[in-house]
C-alpha positions as CSV (number, residue, x, y, z in Angstrom):
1,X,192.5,167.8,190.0
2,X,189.5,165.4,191.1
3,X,187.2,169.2,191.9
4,X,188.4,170.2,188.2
5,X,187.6,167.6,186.2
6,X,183.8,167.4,188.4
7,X,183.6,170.8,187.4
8,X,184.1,170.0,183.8
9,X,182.3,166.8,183.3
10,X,179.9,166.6,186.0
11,X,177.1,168.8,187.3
12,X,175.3,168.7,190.7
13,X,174.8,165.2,191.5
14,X,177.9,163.3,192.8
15,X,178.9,159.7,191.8
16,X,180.0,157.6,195.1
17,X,182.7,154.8,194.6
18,X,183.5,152.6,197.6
19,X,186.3,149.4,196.9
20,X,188.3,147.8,198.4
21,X,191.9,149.1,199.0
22,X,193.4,145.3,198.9
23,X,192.0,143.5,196.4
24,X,189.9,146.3,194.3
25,X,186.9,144.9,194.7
26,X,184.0,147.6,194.0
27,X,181.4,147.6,196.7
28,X,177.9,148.2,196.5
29,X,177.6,150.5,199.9
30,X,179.7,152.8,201.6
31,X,178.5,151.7,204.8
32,X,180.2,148.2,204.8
33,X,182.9,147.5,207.1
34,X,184.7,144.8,205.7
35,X,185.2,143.6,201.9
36,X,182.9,140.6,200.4
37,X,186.1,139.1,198.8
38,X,188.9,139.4,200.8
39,X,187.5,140.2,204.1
40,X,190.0,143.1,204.5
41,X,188.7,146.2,206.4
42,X,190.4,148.4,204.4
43,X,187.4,150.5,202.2
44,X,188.1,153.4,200.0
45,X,185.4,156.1,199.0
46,X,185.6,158.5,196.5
47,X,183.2,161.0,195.5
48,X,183.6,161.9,191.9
């Protein structure tokens, strides 16, 4: 569903989302290992 609705609404370049699984805290950079927040190491990325 997620490669669909790229398809239709995005074009080449790809949005990255990282947060945090816990508390839903959007981070600034995928490459974090723990959330600013709630200090839980549990980090989500999407690419949209």
């Amino acid at each position: 569903m997620i490669r669909r609705l790229t398809r239709l609404f995005g074009g080449a370049e790809t949005d990255l989302i990282v947060e945090c699984r816990r508390c839903g805290t959007t981070l600034e950079s995928g490459d974090v290992e723990r959330c600013s927040a709630c200090g839980s190491s549990e980090i989500a990325t999407y690419r949209l």
